[in-house]
N, C-alpha and C positions, 0 to 999 in steps of 0.2 A: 504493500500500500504506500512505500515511503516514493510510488510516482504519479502519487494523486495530487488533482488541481481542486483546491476549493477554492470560492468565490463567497466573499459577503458583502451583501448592501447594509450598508452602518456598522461602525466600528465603536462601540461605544464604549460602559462598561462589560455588559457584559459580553456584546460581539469580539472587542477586545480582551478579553479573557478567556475567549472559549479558542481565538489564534494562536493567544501565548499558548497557551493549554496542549494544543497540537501539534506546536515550533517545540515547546521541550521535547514532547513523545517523540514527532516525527521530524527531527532537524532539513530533513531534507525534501520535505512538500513543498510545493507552490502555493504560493495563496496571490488570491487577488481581491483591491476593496476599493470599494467606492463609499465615499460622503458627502456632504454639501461641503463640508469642514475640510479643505484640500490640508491645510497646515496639519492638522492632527495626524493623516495619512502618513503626511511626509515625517512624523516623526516616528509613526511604526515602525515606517521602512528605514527611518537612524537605527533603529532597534533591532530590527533584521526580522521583523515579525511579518512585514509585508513585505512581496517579492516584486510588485505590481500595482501600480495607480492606476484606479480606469477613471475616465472622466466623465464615464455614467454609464447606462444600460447600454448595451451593443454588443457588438461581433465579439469582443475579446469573453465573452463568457461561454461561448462555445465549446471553449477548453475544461470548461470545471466539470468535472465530477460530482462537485456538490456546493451546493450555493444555500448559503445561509442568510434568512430576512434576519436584520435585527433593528431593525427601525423600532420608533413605538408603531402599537399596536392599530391605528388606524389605518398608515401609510403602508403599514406589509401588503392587504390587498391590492391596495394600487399598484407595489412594486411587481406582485403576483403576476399581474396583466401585464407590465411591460418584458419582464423576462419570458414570458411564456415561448415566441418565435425564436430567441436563442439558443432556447435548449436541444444539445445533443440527446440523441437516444442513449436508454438505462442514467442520465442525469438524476438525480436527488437534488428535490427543492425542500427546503425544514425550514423554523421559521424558532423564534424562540419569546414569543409573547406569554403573557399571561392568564391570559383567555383563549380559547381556543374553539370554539360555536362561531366565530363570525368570521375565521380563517376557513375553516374547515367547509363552511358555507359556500365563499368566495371561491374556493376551490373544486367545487362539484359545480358549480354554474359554468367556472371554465375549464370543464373537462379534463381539469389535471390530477385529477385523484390517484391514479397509476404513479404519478412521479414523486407525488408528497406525502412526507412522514414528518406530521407537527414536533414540535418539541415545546419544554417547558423546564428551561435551569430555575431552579428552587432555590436561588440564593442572589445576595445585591448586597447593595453598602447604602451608605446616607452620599455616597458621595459619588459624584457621577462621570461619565466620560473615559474617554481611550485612555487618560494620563491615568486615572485610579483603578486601570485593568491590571490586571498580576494573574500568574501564571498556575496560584489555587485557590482562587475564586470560589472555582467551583469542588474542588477535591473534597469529599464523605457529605455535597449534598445531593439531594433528589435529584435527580433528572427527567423527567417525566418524558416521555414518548409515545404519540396519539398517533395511532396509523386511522387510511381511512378502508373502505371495503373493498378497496382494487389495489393496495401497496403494494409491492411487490412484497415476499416473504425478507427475501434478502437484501432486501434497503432495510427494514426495519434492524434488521441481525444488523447492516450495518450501522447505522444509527447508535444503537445498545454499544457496539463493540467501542463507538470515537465517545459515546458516555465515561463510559470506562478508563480508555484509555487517558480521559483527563481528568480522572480519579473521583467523577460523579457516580452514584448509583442509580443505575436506571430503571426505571417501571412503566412498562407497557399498559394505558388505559385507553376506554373511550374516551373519546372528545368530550361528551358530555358529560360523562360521570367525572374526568378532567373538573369540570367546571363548577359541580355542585360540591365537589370535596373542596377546591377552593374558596367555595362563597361561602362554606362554614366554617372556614378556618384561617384564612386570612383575610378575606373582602369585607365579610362581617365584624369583625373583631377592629378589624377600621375604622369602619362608621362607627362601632359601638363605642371606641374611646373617643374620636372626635365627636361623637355628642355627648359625651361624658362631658368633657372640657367645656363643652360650651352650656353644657348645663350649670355647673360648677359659676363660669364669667357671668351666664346669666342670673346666677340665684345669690350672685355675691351683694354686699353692702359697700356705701360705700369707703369704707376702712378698708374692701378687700381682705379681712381675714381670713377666709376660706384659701384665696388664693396664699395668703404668709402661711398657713398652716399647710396647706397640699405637699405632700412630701410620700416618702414609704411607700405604703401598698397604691395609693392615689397616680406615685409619679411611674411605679412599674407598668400598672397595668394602664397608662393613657401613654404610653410613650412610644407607640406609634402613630398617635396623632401627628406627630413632626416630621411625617412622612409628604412627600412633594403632592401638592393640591390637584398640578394639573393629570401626576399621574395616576394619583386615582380617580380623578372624573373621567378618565378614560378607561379605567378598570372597571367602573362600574356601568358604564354606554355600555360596555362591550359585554357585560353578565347579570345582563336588571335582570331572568330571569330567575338564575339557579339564586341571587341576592334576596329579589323580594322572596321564593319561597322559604328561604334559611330567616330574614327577616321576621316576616309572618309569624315564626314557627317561635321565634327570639319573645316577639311580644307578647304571645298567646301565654311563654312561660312566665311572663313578669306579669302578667294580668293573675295568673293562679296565685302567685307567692303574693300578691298585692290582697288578692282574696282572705290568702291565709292570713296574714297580717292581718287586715283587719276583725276577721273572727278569730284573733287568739290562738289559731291553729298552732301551737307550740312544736305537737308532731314534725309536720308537714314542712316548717321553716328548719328544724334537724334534718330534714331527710335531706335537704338542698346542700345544706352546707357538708352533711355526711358523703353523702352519695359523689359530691364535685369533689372533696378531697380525693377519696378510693379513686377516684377515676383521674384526676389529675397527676396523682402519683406514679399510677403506671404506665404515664409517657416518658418516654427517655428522656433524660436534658442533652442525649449527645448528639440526634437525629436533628439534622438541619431541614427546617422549611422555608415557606416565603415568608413569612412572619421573620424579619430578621433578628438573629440570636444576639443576647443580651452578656458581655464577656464582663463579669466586674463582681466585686464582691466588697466589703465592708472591713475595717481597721475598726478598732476599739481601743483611741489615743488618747489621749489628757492632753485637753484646747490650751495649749501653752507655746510661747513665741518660739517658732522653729522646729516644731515637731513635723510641720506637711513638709518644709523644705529638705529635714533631714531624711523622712521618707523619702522623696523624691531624688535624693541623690545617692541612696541607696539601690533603686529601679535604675538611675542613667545611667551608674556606672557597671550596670547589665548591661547596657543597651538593650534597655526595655521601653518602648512607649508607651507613653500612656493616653487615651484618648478625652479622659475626664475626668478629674478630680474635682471633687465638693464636699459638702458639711451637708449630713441628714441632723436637721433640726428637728424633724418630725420619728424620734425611734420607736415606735410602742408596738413593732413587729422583732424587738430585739437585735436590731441591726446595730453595726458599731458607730462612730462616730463620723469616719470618715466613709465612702465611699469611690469607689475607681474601679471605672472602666475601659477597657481593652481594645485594639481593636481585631484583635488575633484570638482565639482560645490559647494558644502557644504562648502569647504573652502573658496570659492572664495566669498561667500554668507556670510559667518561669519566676513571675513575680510571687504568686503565692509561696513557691520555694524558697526564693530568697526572704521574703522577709520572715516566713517561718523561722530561717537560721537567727532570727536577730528578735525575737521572741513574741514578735506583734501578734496579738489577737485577732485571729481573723473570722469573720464569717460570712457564708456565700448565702 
């Protein structure tokens, strides 16, 4: 395989992650990319990650093997339709959105069902673009793989096999069941914190105390509200269905408990919090999803001049980064005083060692 041509339209983060990803495995493949962003190209190719600048859709995509969409998710159709006439036969088109009903759609209207095997990397950062792409991005997370009902057997096996090879785990689903396991589990949990939040702004006074007190379990569980606006109003166009039904189903259960409450039901408010524990606990913390994972854990220091700084020069001279440090003023889930987070698990793993040697109380 090391004389395969892939081609990809957008190189972003994670188009440029899924290249690196490939340039390690396979040093000596072709790639070629197009963006509107010509500079950032040209800095792949300083990098050796890109072999080829196209200056948009046309004849030079003839040569790929496999051509990856990595635009957002409204513009991949469109791209769908202009590659359509370039592609050689046995090509692979894949695509790496979020959603995947309004791809998959677009692609049975234009008869390309035979050539495309969707995709769906389970993984991102807060931080976007070809320059914050790295080369394991995606390495132990999901990878998702949507065939449709004419893919060929062996694009999919190849699909799985370039998961792999750049150290994702891949899982073969429908499209649609694709799209209802994500609307319960990260599309939902979205909106559910951003209208936390703004419940919260809305129901504050004006002292804002809610907001000086918001901290701990408040700031964990709403802290993908700080996720980019315009990319989830396009996550959501693109999956009002399988949303509103996991929606629906969200309220119908806070309309019960709101019931219980009101009549006393003391039962009924146990089984809620009994039942989410049991079931919360038997998710791994180590399995990566979209929901991006939270690397950081809690110090228990005595607020005295010099204690963060000494911390902290402890971590640099690991050459450990650290992505945020602050003070929980709010502890009454038993967290320590400080908190830090990561932007690595491997940092967060490195630094809990080190300061273990130097006797800090830590908890995750």
């Amino acid at each position: 395989m090391t004389d395969t041509v892939i081609g990809f339209i957008g190189l972003g983060l994670i188009g440029g992650s899924i290249a690196k990803g490939l340039k390690r495995a396979w040093p000596d493949i072709k790639i070629l990319a197009y963006m509107r962003t010509r500079s950032k190209l040209e800095l792949a190719m300083q990098d050796g990650i890109v072999d080829e600048i196209l200056d948009g859709v046309g004849e030079r995509l003839r040569i790929c093997d496999i051509i990856f969409l990595c635009t957002p998710v409204e513009y991949n159709a469109r791209y769908l339709r202009e590659i359509g006439p370039y592609l050689k036969d046995g090509a692979i088109v894949t695509d790496v959105g979020s959603t995947k009903t309004d791809i998959h759609r677009t692609v049975r209207e234009l008869g390309m069902e035979h050539c495309f095997v969707g995709g769906h990397p389970m993984a991102g950062s807060e931080k976007t673009g070809y320059e914050n792409a790295t080369d394991h991005l995606l390495e132990n997370a999901y990878y998702i793989i949507t065939s449709t009902p004419h893919s060929r057997q062996e694009d999919v096996e190849k699909m799985t096999a370039i998961a792999r090879l750049i150290g994702s785990l891949p899982i073969v689903l429908d499209y649609e069941k694709h799209d209802r396991i994500v609307a319960a589990i990260s599309h939902l949990p979205h909106i559910i914190a951003s209208s936390l939040v703004n419940l919260v702004r809305d129901c504050d006074d004006s002292e804002e105390l809610m907001k000086q007190l918001a901290a701990g379990g408040f700031k964990d569980i709403t802290r993908i509200a700080s996720s980019s606006p315009e990319m989830w109003e396009q996550i959501c166009m693109t999956n009002t269905g399988p949303i509103s039904e996991m929606l629906n189903s969200y309220i119908a259960s806070l309309q019960h408990i709101l019931k219980s409450l009101h009549q006393h039901d003391s039962h009924t408010v146990y089984e809620l919090f009994e039942q989410s524990r049991t079931y919360r606990n038997s998710i791994s913390d180590v399995s990566k999803g979209s929901v991006p994972p939270d690397y950081s854990f809690t110090v228990d220091i005595v607020d005295e001049p010099g204690s963060i700084s000494t911390l902290s020069v402890i971590l640099s001279a690991r050459g450990i980064n650290i992505k945020n440090i602050g003070i929980n003023h709010n502890r009454e889930h038993g967290e320590g005083a400080l908190r830090i987070t990561f932007y690595e698990e491997s940092a967060m793993n490195a630094a809990w060692k080190q300061l273990k040697k130097y006797n800090y109380e830590l908890i995750r």
